[in-house]
RODO-2510 file (C-alpha; in nm, 4 decimals, decimal comma):
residues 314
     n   res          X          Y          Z
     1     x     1,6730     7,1156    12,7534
     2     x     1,5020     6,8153    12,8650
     3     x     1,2295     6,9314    13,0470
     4     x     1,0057     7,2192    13,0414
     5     x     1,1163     7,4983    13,2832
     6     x     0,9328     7,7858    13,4970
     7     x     1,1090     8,0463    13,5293
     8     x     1,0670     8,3536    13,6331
     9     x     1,2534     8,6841    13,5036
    10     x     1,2784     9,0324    13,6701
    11     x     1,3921     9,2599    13,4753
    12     x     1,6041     9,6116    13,5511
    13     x     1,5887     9,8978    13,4931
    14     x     1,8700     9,8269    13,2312
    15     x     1,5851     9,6317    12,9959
    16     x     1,3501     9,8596    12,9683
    17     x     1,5183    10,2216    12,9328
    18     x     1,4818    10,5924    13,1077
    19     x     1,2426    10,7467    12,8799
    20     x     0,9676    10,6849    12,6476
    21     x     1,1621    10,6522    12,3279
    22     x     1,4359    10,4355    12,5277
    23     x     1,1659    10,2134    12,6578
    24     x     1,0200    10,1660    12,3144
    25     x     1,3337    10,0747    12,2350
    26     x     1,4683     9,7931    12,4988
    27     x     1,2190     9,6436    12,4880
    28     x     1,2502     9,4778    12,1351
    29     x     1,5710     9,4128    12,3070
    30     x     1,4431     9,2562    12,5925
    31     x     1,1612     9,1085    12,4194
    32     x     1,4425     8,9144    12,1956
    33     x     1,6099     8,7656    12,5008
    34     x     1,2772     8,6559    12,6641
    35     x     1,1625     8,4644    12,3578
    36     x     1,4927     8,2873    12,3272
    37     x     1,4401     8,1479    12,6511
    38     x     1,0488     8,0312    12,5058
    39     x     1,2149     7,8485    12,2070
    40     x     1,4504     7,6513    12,4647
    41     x     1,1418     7,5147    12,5808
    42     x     1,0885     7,7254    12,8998
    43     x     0,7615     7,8576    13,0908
    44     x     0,8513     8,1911    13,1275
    45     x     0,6453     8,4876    13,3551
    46     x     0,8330     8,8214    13,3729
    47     x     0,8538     9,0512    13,6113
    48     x     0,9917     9,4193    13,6295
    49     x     1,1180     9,7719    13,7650
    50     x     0,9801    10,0787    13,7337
    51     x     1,2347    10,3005    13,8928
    52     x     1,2379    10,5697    13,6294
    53     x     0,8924    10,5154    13,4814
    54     x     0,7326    10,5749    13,7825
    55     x     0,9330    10,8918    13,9159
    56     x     0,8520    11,0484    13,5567
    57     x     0,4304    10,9968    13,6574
    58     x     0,5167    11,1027    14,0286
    59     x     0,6897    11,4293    13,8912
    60     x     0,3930    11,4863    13,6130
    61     x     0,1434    11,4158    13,8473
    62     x     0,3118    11,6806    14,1447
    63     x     0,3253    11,9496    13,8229
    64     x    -0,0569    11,8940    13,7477
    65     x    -0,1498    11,9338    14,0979
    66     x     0,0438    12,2647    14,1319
    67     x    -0,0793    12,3979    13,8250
    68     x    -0,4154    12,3183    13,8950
    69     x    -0,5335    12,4125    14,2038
    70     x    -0,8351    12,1704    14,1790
    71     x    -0,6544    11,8188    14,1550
    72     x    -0,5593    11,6316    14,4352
    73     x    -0,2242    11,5049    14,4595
    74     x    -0,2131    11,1471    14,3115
    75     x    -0,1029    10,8710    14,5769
    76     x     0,2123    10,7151    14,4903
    77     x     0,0138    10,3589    14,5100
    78     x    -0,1723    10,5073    14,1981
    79     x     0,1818    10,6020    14,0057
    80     x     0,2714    10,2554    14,0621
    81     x    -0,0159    10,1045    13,8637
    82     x     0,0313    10,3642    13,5998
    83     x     0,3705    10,2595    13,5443
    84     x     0,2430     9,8643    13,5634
    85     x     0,0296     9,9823    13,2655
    86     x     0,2277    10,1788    13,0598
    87     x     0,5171     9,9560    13,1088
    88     x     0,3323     9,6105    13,0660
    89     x     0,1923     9,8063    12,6927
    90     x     0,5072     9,8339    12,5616
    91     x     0,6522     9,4706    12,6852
    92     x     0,3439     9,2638    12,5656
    93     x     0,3251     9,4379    12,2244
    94     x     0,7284     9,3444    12,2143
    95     x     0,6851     9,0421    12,2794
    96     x     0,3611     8,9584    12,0950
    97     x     0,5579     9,1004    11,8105
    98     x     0,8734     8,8838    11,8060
    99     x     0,6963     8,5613    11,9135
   100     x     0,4987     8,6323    11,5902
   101     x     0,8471     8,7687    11,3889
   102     x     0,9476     8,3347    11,4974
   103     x     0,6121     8,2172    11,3986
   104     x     0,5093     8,1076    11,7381
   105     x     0,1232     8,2516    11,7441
   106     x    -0,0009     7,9798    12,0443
   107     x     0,1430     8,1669    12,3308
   108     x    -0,0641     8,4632    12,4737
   109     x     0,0821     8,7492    12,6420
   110     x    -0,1382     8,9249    12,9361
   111     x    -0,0206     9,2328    13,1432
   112     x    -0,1146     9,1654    13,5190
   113     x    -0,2245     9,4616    13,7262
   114     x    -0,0479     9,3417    14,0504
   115     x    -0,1286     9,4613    14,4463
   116     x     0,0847     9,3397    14,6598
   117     x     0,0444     9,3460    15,0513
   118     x     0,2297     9,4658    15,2915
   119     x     0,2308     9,4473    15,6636
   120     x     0,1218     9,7838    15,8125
   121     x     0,4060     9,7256    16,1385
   122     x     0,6214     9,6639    15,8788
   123     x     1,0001     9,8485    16,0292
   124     x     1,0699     9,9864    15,6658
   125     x     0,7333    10,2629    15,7878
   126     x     0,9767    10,3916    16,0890
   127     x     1,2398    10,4617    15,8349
   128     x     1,1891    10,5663    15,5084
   129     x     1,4856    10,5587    15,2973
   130     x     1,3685    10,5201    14,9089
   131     x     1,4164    10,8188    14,7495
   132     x     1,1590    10,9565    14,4396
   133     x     1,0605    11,2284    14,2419
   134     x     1,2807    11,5440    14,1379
   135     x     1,5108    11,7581    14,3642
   136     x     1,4047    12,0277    14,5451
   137     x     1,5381    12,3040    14,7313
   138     x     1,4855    12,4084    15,0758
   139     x     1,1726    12,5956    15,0484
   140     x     1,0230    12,3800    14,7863
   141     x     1,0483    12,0789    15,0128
   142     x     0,9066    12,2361    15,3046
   143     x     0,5956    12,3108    15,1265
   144     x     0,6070    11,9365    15,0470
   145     x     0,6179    11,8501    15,4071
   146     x     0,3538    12,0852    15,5177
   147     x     0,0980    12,0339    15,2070
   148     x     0,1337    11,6776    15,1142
   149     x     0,3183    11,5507    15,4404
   150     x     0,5765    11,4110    15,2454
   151     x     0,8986    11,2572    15,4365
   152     x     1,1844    11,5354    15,3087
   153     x     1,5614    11,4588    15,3488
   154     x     1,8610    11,5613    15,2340
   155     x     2,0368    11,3845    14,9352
   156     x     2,4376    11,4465    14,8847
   157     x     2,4215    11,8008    14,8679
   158     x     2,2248    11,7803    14,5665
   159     x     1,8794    11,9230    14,7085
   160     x     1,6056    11,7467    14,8833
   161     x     1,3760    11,4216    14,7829
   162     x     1,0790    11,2385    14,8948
   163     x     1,1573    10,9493    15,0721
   164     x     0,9138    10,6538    15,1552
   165     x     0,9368    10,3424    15,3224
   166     x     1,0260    10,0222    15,1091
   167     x     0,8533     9,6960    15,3047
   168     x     0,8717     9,3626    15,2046
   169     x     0,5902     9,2177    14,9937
   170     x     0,3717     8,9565    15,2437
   171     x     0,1080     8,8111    15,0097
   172     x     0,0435     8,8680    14,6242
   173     x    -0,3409     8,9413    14,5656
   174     x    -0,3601     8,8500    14,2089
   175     x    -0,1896     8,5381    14,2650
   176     x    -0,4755     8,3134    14,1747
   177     x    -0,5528     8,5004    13,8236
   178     x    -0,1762     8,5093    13,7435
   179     x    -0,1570     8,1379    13,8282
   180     x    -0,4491     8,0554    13,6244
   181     x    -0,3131     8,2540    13,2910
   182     x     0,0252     8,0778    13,3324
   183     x    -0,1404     7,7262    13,3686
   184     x    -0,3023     7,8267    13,0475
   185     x     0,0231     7,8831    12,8559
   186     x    -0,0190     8,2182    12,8681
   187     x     0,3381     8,4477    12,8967
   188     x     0,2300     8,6878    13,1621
   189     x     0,3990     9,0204    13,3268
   190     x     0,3229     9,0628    13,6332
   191     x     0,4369     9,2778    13,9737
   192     x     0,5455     9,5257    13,8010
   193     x     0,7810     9,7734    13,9913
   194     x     0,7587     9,5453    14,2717
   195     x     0,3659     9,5468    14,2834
   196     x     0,1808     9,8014    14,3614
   197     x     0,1848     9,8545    14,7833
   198     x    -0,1437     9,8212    14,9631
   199     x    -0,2425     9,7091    15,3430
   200     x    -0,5530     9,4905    15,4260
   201     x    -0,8276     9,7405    15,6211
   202     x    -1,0861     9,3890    15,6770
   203     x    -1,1818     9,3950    15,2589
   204     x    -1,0557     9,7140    15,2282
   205     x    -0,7044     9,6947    15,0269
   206     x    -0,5429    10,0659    15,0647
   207     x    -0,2792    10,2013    14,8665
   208     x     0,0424    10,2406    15,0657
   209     x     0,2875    10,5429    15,0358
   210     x     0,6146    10,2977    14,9703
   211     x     0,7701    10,1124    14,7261
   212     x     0,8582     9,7453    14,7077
   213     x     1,2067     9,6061    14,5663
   214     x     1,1095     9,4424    14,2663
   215     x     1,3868     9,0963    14,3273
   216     x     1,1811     9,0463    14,6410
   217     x     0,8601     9,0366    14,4655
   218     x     0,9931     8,8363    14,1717
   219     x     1,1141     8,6113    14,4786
   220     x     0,7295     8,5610    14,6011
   221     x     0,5920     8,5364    14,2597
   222     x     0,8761     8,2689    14,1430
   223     x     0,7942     8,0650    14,5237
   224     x     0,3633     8,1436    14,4614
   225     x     0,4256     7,9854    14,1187
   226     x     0,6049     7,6865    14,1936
   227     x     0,9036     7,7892    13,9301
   228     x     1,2492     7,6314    13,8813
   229     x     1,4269     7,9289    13,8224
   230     x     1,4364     8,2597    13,9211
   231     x     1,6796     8,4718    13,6783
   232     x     1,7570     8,8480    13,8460
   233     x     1,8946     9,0511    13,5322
   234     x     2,0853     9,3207    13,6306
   235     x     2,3411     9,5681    13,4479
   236     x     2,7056     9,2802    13,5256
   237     x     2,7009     8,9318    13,3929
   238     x     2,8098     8,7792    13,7649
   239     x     2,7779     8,8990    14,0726
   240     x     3,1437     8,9277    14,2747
   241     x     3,3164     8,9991    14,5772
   242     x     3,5424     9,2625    14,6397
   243     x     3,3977     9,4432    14,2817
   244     x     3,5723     9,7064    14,1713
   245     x     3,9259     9,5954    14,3345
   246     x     4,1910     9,4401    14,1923
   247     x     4,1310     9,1150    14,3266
   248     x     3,7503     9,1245    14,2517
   249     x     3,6337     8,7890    14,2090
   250     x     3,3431     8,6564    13,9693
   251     x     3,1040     8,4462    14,1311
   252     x     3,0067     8,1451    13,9001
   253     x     2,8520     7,8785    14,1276
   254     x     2,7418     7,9323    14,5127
   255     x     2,5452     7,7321    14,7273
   256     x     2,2998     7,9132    14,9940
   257     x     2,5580     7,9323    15,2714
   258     x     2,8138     8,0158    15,0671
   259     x     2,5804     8,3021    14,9757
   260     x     2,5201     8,3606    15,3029
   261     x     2,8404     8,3666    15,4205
   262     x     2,9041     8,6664    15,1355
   263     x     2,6262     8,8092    15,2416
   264     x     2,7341     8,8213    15,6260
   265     x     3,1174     8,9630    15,5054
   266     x     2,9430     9,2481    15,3709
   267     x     3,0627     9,1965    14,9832
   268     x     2,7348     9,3550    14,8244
   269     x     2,6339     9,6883    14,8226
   270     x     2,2687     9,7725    14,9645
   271     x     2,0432     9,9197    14,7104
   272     x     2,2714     9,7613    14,4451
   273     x     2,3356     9,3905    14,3930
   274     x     2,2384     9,3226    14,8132
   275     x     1,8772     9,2851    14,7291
   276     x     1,9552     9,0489    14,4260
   277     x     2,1735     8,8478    14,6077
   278     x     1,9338     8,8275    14,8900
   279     x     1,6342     8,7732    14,6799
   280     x     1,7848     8,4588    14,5303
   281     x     1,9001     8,3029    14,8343
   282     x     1,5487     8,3270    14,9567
   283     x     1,4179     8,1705    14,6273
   284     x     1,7143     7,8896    14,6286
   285     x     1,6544     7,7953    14,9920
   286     x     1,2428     7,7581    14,9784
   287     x     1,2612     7,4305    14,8100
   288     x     1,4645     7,1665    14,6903
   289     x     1,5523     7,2172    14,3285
   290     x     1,5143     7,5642    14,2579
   291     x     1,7817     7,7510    14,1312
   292     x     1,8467     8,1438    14,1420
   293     x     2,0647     8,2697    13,8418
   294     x     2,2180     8,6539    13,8554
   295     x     2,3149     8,7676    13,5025
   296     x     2,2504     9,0255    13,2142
   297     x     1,9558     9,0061    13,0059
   298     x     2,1550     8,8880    12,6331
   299     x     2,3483     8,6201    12,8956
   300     x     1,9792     8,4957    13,0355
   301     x     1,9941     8,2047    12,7876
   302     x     2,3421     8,1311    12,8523
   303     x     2,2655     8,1252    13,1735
   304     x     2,0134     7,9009    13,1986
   305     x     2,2105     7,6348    12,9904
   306     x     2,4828     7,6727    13,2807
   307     x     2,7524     7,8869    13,0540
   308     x     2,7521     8,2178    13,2407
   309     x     2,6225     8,4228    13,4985
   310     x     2,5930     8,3322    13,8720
   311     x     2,4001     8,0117    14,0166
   312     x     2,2884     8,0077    14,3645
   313     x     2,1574     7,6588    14,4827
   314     x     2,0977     7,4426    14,7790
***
């Protein structure tokens, strides 16, 4: 490459594994695919999910609290930054490790703690629709509603889940310390899971009963940061219209209307590959010269070089 790239990577839930020993696992994967992207002479600041991490601390935490009649239920804002924590352990040792394993020992790596703000009027409040935690049944999730005044619903005849509200992220508070580490050459992971949700009370920050779609916070991190790219991995190599038909069509190159325009026909399914898509259209359009790139993690590298995956541009 000719010049030195920032980008920033979010990572799914694909990179990082279901369970403890999967996680330990994926992310020497991950870790692999990351430094690649250092030894092509790229800035890089990752970001991440935490959609099974943090359910598994949300359903530990509920158990302790039933079995012991003395601890409070822990606030879902609180399960977020445990799974920032326990997460960001496992990636920085990863990647400390294999930067090491390629005799690169100049380049830091710092775990973040991340709040993010969101607005309090935000619409996502009036409808909470992100489902976490276990399955209940009937009676179990009316206790829910009437001890912890959790939002119950319904979930494809397979019992009944929490649901909370999943806002968009306004304002990153650590911005200035996460700017400062990557200035310093440091390889940073930050907004973990999205962030962790809080609303501005005057200097108060409270914690926030939602969760916030980690491609929309990589978005605001990859804008705060001033990056060049922003690569979404997810679990397909391209993103594509009419997928799973037999005229599905791989997307290699888009510009933002023509992303748009997709976007409009209704080609991407929400909670899927909409948010990506979304995501980097927002991070494409906020400045001339960025690029958004939609690909797997082992394709990232590919992808950056312009072999695979799908570019979004202006």
């Amino acid at each position: 490459m000719n010049k030195k790239k920032r980008i920033v990577i979010a990572l799914g839930g694909n990179a990082l594994g279901n369970t403890l020993p999967e996680q330990m696992a994926a992310v020497k994967i991950t870790a692999k695919a990351i430094v690649d992207l250092i030894e092509e002479g790229c800035e890089v600041v990752v970001a991440h999910g935490n959609g099974p991490q943090v359910g598994m601390i949300n359903n530990a935490m509920a158990a302790l609290s039933r079995e012991d009649v003395n601890q409070p239920n822990t606030p879902l804002s609180v399960c977020v930054a445990m799974s920032q924590a326990y997460i960001g352990y496992d990636l920085q040792n990863a990647l400390r490790e294999e930067l090491y394993n390629r005799n690169i020992y100049d380049i830091p790596v710092a775990t973040m703690i991340t709040q993010i703000r969101v607005d309090s009027d935000d619409p996502a409040f009036q409808n909470p629709s992100k489902p976490i935690g276990h399955f209940m049944d009937a009676a179990q999730a009316k206790i829910a509603e009437e001890k912890y005044g959790y939002i119950m619903k319904e979930d494809s005849g397979r019992g009944y889940r929490r649901v909370v509200a999943s806002p968009k992220p306004a304002e990153i508070i650590e911005i200035g310390a996460i700017r400062s580490l990557v200035d310093s050459g440091q390889l940073v992971i930050a907004c973990g899971g999205g962030g962790i949700p809080v609303t501005r009370q005057g200097n108060h920050l409270k914690g926030a009963s939602a969760v916030i779609d980690k491609d929309f916070a990589s978005c605001l991190l990859a804008e705060e940061l001033d990056a060049d790219f922003l690569i979404i991995l997810t679990a397909v190599e391209k993103a594509a219209i009419r997928f799973g038909k037999p005229d599905v069509k791989w997307l290699d190159d888009l510009s933002v209307e023509e992303a748009k325009a997709y976007i409009q026909e209704g080609h991407f399914a929400p909670g899927s590959m909409l948010p990506k898509v979304e995501a980097a259209v927002r991070f494409a359009s906020s400045k001339e010269g960025r690029t958004s790139l939609i690909t797997l993690l082992e394709k990232a590298k590919d992808g950056i070089l312009g072999k695979t995956g799908t570019r979004i541009h202006q």
